[in-house]
Backbone as a chain_set.jsonl record, in Angstrom:
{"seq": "XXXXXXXXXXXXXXXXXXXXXXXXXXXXXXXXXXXXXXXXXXXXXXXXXXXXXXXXXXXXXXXXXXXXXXXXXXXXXXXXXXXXXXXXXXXXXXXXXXXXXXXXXXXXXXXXXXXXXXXXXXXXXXXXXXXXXXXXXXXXXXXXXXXXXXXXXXXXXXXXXXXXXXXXXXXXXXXXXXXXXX", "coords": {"N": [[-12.161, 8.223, -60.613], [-9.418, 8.083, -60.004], [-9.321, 8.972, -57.106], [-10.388, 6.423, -55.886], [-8.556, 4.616, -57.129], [-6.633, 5.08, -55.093], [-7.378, 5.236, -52.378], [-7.843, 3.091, -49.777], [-4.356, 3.809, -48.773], [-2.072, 1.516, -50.455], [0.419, -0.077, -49.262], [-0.37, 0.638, -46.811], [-3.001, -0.987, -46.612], [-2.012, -3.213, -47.413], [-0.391, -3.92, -45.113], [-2.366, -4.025, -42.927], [-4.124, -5.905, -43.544], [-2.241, -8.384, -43.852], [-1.492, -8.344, -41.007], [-3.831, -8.706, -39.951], [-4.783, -11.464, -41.32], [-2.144, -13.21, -39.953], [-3.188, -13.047, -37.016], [-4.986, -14.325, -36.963], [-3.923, -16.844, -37.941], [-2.292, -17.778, -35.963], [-4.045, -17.649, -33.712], [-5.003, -19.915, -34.483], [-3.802, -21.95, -34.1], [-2.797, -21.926, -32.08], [-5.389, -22.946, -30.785], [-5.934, -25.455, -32.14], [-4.846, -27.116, -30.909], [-6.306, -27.513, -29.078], [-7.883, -29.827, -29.964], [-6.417, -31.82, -29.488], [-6.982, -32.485, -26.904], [-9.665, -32.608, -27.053], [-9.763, -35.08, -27.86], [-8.934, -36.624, -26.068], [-10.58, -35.976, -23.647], [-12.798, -37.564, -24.759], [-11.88, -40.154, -25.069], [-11.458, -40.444, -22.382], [-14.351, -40.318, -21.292], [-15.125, -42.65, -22.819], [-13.637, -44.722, -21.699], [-14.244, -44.494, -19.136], [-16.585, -45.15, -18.95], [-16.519, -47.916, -19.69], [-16.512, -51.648, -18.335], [-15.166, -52.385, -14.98], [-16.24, -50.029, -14.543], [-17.864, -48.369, -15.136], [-18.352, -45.643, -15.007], [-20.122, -42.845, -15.597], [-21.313, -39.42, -16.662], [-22.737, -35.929, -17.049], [-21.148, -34.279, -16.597], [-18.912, -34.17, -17.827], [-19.369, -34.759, -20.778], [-20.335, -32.009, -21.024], [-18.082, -30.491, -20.61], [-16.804, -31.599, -23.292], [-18.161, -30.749, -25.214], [-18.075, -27.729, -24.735], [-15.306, -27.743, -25.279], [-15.235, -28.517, -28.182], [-17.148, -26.363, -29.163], [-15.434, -24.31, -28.747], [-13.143, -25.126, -30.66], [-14.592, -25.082, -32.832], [-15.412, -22.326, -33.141], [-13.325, -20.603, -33.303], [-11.999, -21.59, -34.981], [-13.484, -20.948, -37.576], [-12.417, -18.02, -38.198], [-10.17, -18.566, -39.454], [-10.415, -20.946, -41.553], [-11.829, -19.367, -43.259], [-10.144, -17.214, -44.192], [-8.242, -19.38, -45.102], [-9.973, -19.932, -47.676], [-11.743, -22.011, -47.179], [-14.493, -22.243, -46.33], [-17.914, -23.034, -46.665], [-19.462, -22.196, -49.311], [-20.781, -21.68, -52.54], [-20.204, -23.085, -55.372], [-20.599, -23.495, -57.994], [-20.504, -21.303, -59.76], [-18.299, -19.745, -59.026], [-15.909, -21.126, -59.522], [-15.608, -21.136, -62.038], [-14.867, -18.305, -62.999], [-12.882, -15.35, -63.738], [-10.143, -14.025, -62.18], [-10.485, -11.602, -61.057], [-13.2, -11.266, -61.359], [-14.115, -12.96, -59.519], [-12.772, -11.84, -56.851], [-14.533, -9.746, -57.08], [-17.291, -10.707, -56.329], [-16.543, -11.668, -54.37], [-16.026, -9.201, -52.393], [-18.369, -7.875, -52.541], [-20.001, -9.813, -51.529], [-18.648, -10.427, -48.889], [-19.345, -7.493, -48.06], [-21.899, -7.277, -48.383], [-23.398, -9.171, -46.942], [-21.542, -11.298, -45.319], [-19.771, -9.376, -43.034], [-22.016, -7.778, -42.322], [-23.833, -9.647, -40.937], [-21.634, -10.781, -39.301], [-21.223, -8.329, -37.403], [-23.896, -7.857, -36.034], [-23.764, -9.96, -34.852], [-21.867, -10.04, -33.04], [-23.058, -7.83, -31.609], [-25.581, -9.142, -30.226], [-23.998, -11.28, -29.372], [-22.513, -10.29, -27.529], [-24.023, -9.016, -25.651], [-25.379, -11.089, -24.523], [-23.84, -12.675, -23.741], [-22.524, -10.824, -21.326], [-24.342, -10.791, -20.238], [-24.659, -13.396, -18.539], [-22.35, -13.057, -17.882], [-22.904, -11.542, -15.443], [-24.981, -12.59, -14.433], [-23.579, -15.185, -13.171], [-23.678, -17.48, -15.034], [-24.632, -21.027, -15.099], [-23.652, -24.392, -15.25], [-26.831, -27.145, -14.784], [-25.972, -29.542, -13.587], [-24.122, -31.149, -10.811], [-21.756, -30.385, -10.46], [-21.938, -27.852, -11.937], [-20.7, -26.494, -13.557], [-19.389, -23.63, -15.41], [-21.04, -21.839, -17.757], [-19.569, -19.264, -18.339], [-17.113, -18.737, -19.796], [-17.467, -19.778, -22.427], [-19.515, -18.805, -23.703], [-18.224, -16.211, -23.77], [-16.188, -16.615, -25.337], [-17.636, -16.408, -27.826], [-18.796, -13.581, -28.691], [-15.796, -13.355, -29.34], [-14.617, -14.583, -30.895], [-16.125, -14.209, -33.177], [-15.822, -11.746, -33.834], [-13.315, -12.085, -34.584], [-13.652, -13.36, -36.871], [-14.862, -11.41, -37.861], [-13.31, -9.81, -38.394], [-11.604, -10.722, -40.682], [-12.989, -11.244, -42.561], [-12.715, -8.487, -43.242], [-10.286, -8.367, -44.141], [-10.696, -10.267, -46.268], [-12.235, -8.795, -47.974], [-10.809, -6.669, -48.371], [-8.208, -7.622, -49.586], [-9.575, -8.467, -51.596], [-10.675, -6.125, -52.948], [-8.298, -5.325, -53.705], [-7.138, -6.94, -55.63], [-8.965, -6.125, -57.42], [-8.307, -3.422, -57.724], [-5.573, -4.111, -59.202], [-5.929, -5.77, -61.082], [-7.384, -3.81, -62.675], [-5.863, -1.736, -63.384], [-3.606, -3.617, -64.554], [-5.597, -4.057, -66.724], [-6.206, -1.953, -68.12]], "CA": [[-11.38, 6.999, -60.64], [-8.444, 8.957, -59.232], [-9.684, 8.664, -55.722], [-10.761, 5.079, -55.789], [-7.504, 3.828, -57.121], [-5.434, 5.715, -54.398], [-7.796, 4.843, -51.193], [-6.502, 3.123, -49.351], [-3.033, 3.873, -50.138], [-2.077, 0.133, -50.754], [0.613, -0.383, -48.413], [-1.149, 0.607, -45.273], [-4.189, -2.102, -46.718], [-1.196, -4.667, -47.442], [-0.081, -4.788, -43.843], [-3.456, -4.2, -42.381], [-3.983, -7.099, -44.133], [-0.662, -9.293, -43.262], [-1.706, -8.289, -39.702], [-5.184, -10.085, -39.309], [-4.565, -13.149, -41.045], [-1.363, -13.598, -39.061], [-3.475, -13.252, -36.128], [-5.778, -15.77, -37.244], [-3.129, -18.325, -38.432], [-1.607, -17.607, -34.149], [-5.442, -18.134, -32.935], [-5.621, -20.975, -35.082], [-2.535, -22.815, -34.119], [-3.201, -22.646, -30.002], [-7.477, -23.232, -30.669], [-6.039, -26.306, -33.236], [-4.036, -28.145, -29.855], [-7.865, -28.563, -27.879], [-8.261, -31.193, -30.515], [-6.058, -33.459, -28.311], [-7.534, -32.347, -25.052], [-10.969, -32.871, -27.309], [-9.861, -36.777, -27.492], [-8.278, -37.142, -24.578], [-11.68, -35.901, -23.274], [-13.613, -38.925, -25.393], [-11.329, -41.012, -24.622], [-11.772, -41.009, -21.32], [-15.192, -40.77, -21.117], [-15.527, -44.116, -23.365], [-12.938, -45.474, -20.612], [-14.544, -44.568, -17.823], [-17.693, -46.239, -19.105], [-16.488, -49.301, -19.483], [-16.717, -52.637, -17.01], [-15.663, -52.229, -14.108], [-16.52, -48.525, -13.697], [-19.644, -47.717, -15.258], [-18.886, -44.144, -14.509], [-21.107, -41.943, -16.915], [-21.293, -38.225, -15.996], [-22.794, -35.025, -17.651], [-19.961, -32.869, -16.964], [-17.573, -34.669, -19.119], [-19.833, -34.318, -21.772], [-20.274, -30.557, -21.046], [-16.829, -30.249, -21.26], [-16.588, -31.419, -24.583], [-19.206, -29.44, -26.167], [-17.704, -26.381, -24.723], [-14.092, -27.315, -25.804], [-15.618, -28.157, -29.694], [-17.265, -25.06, -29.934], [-13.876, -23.285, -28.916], [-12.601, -25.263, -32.015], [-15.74, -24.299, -34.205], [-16.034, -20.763, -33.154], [-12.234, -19.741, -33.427], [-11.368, -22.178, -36.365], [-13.9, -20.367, -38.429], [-12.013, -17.361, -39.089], [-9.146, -19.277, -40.413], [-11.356, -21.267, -42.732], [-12.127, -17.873, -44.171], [-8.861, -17.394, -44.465], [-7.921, -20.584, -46.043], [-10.836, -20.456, -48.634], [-12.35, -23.615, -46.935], [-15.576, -21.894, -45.702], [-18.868, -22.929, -47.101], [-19.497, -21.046, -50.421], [-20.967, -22.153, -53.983], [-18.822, -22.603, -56.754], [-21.39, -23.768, -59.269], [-20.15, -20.498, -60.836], [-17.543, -19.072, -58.634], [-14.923, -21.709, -59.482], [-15.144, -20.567, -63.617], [-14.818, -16.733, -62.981], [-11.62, -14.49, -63.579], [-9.754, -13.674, -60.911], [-10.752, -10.203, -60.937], [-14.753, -11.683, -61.006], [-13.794, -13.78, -58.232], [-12.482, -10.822, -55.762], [-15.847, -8.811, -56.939], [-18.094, -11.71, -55.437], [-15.951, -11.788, -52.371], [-16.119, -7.687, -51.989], [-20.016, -7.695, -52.584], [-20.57, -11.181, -50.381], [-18.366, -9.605, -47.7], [-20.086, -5.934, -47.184], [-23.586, -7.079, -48.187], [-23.547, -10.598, -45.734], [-20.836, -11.677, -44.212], [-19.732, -7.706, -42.54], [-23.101, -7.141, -41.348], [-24.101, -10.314, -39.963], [-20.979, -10.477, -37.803], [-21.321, -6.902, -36.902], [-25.012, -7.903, -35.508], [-24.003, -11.457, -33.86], [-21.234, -9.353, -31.882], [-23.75, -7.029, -30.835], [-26.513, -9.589, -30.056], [-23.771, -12.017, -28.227], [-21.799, -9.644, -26.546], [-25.239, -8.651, -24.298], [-25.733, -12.406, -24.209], [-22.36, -13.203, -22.685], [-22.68, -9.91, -20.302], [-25.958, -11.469, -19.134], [-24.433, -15.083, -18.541], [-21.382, -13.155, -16.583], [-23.95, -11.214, -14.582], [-25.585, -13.759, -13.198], [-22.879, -16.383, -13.06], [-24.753, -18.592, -15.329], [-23.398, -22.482, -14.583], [-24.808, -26.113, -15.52], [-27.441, -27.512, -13.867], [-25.042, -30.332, -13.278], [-24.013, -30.861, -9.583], [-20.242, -29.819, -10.991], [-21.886, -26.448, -11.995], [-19.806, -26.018, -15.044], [-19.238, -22.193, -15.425], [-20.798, -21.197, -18.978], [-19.832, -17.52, -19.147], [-16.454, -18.619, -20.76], [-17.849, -20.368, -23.853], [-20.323, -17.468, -23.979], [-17.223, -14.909, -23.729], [-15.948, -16.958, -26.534], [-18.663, -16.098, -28.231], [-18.447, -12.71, -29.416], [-14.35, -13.104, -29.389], [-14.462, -15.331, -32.2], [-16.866, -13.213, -34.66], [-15.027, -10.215, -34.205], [-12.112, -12.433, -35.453], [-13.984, -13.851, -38.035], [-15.465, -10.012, -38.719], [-11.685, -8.989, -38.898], [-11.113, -11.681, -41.609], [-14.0, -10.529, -43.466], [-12.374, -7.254, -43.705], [-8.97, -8.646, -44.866], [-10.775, -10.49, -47.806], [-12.913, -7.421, -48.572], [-9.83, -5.458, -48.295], [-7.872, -8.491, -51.025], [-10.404, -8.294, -53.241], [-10.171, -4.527, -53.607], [-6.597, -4.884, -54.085], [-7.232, -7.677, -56.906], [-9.932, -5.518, -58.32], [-7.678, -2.37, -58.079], [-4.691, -4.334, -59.602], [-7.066, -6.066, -62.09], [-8.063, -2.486, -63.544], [-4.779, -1.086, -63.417], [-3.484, -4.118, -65.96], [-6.342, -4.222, -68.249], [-6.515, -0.244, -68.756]], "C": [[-10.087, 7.156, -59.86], [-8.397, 8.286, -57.443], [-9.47, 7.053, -55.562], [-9.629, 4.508, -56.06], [-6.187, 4.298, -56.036], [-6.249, 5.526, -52.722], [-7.902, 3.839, -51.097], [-5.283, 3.451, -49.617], [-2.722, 2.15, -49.628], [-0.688, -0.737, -49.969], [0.595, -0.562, -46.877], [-2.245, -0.625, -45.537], [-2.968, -3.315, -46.468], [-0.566, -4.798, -46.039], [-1.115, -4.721, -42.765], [-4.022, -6.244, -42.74], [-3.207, -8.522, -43.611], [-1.326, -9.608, -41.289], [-3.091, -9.38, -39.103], [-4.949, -11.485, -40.069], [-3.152, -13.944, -40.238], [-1.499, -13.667, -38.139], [-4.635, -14.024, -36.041], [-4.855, -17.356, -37.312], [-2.781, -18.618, -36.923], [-2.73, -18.16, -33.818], [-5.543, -19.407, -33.372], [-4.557, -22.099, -34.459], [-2.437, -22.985, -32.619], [-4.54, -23.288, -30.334], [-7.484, -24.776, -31.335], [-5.571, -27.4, -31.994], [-5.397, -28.367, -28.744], [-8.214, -29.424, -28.827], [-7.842, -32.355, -29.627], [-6.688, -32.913, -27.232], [-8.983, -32.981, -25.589], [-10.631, -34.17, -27.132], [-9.484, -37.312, -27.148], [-9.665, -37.131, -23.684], [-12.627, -37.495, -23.488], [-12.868, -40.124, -24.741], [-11.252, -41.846, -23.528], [-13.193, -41.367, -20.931], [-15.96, -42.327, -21.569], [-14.671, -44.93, -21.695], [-13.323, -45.834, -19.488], [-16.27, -45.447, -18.111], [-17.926, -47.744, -19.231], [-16.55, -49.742, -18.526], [-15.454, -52.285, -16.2], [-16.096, -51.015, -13.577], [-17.386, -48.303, -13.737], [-20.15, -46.621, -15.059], [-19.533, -43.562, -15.993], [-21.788, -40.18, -16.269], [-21.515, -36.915, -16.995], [-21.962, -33.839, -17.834], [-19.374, -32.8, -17.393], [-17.905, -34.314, -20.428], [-19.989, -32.799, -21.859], [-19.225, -30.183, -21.701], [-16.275, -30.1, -22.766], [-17.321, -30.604, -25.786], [-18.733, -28.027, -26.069], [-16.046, -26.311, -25.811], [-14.259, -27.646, -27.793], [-16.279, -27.769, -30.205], [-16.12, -24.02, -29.636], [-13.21, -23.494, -30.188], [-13.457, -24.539, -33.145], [-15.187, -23.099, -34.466], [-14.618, -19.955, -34.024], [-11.496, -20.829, -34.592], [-12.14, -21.704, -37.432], [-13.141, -19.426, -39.432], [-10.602, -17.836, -40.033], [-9.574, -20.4, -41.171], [-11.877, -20.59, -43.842], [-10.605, -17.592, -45.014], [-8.442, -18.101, -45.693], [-9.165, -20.888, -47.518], [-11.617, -21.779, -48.236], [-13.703, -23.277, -46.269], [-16.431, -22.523, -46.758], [-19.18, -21.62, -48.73], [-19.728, -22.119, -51.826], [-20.817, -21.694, -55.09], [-19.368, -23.221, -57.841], [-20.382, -22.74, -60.476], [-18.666, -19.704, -60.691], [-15.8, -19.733, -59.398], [-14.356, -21.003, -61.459], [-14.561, -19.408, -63.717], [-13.36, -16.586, -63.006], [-11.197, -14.412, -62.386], [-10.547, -12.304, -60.057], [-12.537, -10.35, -60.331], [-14.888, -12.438, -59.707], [-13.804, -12.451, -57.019], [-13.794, -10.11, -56.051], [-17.272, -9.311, -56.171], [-17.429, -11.589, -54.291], [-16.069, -10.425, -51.888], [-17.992, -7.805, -52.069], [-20.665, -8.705, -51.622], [-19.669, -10.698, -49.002], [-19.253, -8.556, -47.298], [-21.59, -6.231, -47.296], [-24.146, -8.45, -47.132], [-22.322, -10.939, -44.508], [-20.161, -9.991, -42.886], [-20.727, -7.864, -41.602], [-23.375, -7.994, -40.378], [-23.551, -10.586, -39.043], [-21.26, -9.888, -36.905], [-23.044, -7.556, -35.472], [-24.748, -9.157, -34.426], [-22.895, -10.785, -33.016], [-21.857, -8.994, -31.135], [-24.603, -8.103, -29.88], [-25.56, -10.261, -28.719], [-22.753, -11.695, -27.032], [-22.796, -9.702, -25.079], [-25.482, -10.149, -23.907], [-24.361, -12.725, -23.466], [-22.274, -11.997, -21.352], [-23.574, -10.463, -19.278], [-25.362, -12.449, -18.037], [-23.343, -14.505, -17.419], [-22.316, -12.533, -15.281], [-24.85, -11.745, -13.237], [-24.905, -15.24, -13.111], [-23.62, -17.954, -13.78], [-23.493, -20.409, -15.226], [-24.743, -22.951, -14.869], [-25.612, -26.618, -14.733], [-27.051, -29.267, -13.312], [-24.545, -30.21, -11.547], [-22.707, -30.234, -9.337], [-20.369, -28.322, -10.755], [-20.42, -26.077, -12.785], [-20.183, -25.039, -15.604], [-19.841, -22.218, -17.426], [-20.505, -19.794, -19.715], [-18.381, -17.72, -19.875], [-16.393, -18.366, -22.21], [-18.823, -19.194, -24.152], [-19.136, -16.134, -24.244], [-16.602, -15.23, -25.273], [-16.579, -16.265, -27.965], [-18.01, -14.91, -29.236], [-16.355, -12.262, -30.231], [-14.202, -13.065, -30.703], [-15.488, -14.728, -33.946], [-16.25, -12.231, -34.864], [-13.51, -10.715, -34.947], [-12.42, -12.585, -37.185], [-14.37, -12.704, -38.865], [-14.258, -9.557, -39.546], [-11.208, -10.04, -40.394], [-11.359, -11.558, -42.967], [-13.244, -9.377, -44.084], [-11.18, -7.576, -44.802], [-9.36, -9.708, -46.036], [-11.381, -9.49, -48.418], [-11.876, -6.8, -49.445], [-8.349, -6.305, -49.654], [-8.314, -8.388, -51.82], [-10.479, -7.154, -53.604], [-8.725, -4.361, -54.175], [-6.13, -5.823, -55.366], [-8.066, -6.462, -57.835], [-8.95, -4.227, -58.804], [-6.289, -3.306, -58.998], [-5.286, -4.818, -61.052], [-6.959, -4.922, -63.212], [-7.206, -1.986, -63.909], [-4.081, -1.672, -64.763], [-4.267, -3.987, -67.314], [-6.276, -2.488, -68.479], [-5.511, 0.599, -68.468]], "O": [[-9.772, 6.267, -59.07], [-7.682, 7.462, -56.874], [-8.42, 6.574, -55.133], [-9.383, 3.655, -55.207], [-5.022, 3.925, -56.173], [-5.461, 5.746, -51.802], [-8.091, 3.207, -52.136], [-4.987, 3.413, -50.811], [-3.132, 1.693, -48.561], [-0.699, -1.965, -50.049], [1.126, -1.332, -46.077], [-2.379, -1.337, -44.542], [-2.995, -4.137, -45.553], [-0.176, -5.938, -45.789], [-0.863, -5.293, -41.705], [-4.135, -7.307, -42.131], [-3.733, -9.491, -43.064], [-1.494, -10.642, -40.642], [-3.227, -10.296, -38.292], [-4.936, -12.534, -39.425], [-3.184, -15.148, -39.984], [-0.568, -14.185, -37.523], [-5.165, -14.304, -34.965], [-5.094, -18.486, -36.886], [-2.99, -19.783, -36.586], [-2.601, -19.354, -33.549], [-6.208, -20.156, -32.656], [-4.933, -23.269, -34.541], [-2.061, -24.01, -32.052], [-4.581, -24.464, -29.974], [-8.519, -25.44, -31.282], [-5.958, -28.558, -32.145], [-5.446, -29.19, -27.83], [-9.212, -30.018, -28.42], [-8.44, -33.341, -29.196], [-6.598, -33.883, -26.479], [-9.557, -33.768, -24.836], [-11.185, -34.655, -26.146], [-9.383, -38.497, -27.466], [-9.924, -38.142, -23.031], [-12.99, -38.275, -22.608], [-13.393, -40.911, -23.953], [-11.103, -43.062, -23.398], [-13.424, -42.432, -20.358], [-16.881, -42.937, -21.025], [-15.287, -45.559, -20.835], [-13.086, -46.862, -18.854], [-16.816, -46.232, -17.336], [-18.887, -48.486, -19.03], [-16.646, -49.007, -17.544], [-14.567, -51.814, -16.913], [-16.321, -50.859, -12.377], [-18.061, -47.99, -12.756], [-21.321, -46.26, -14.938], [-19.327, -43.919, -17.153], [-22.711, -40.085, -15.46], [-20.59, -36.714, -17.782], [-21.937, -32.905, -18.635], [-18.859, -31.725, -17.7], [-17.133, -33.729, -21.188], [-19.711, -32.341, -22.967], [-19.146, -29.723, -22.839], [-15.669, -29.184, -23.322], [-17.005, -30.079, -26.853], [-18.872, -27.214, -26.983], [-15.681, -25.465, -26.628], [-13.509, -27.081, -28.588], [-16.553, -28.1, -31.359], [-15.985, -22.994, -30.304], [-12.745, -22.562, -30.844], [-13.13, -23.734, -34.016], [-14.644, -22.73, -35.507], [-14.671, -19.126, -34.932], [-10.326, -20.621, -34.915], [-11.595, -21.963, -38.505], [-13.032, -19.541, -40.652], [-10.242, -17.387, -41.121], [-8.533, -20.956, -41.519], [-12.243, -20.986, -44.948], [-10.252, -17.789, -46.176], [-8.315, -17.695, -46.848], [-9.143, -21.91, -48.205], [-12.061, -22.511, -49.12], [-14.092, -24.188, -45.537], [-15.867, -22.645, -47.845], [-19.007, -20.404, -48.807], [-19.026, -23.098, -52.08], [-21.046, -20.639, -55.681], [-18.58, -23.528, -58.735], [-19.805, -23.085, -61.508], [-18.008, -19.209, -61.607], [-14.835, -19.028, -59.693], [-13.273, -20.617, -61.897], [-13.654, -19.337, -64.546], [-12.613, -17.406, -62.472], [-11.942, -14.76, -61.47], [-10.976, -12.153, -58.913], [-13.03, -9.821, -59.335], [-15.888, -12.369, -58.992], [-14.834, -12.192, -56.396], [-14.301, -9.784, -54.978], [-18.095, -8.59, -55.605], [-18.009, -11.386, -53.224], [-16.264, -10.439, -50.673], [-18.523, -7.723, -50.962], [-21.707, -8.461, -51.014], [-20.35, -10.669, -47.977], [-19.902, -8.672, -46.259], [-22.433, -5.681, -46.586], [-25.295, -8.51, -46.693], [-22.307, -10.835, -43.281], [-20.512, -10.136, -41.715], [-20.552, -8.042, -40.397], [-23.316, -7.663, -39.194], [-24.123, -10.745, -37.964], [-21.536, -10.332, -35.791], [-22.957, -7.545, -34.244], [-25.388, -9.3, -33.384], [-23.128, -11.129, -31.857], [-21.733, -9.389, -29.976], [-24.348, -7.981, -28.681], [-25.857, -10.099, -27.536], [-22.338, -12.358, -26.081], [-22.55, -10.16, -23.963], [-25.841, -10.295, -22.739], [-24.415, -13.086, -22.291], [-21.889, -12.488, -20.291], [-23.566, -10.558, -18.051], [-25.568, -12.294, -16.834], [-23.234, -15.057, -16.324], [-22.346, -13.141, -14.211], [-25.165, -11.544, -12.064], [-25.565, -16.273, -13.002], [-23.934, -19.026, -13.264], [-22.293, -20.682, -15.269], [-25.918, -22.584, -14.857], [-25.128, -26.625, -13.601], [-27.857, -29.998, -12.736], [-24.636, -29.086, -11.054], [-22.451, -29.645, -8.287], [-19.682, -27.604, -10.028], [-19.399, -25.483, -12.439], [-21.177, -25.117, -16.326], [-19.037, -22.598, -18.277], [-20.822, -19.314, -20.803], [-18.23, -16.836, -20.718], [-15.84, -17.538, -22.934], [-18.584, -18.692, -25.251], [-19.428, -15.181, -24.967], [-16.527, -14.401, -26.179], [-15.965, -15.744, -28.897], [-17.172, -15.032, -30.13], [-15.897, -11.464, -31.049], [-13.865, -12.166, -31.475], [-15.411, -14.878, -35.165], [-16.075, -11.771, -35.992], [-12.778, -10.007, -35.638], [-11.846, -12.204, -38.205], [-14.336, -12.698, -40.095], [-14.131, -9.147, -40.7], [-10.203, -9.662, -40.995], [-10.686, -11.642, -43.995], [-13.135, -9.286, -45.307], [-11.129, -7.174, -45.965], [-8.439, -10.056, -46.774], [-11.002, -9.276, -49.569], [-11.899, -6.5, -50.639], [-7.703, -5.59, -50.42], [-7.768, -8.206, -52.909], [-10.334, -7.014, -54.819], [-8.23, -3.486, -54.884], [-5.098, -5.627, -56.009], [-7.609, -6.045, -58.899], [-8.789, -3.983, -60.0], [-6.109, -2.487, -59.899], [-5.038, -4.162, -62.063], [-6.549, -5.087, -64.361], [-7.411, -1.518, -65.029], [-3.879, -0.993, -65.77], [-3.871, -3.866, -68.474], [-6.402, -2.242, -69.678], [-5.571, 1.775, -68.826]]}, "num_chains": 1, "name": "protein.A"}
């Protein structure tokens, strides 16, 4: 028990800690300002569709698909963050605190951890590919996709790092937890 309550030592976790969601809340707070470019985007494209223009063009639409999966991808890990991710609280919402952080340490290392870990791997080689061969739209624009692909793995490894820093909370509930009751 010794060990376990002294690894980490608990102020190297607490600014390991401090450190990634403060570089989530930063990612989140430039990635949160392509919302207006997102409907400035719409905006125009409704505009330009109207009478007398009638322009209508697939690259506009490209555009926006790429710039709201930049929001998706890199607003994820600060959803994690914020507790606003996906997650069912049938039971979670009743639990102790302490029961709470033990679901988030066991749903971190046995799902969320790995599957990052694997969609890095998988879309790293997938974005390597895409720069490789300059992959672009079949649009006459030729709208570059190895960004949004670069994106790609950026944004899991954020979201991996996020993972860690609730892992790495809920050990520090669980260790504080144990410490009061015993």
């Amino acid at each position: 028990m010794f060990v376990l309550a002294t690894f980490p030592p608990k102020a190297y976790l607490s600014t390991m800690l401090h450190k990634i969601d403060r570089l989530n809340r930063w990612v989140f707070q430039w990635v949160s300002c392509l919302c207006i470019v997102l409907i400035f985007l719409v905006v125009l494209e409704v505009l330009l569709r109207l009478p007398p223009l009638r322009y209508s063009h697939a690259w506009l639409g490209e555009i926006q698909w790429q710039v709201f999966a930049l929001i998706f991808l890199f607003g994820s890990p600060y959803a994690l963050l914020q507790g606003r991710h996906v997650r069912v609280d049938l039971f979670y919402e009743r639990f102790s605190p302490r029961d709470k952080a033990w679901v988030d340490l066991v749903g971190s290392l046995l799902f969320l951890l790995p599957w990052c870990a694997m969609l890095i791997w998988f879309c790293t080689a997938f974005a390597y590919q895409a720069w490789l061969v300059g992959e672009r739209s079949s649009d006459a624009v030729l709208i570059s996709y190895v960004p949004i692909k670069i994106a790609l793995p950026l944004a899991i490894l954020l979201l991996f790092l996020q993972g860690l820093a609730m892992a790495g909370s809920a050990w520090s509930t669980i260790r504080e937890e144990s410490k009061n009751s015993g």
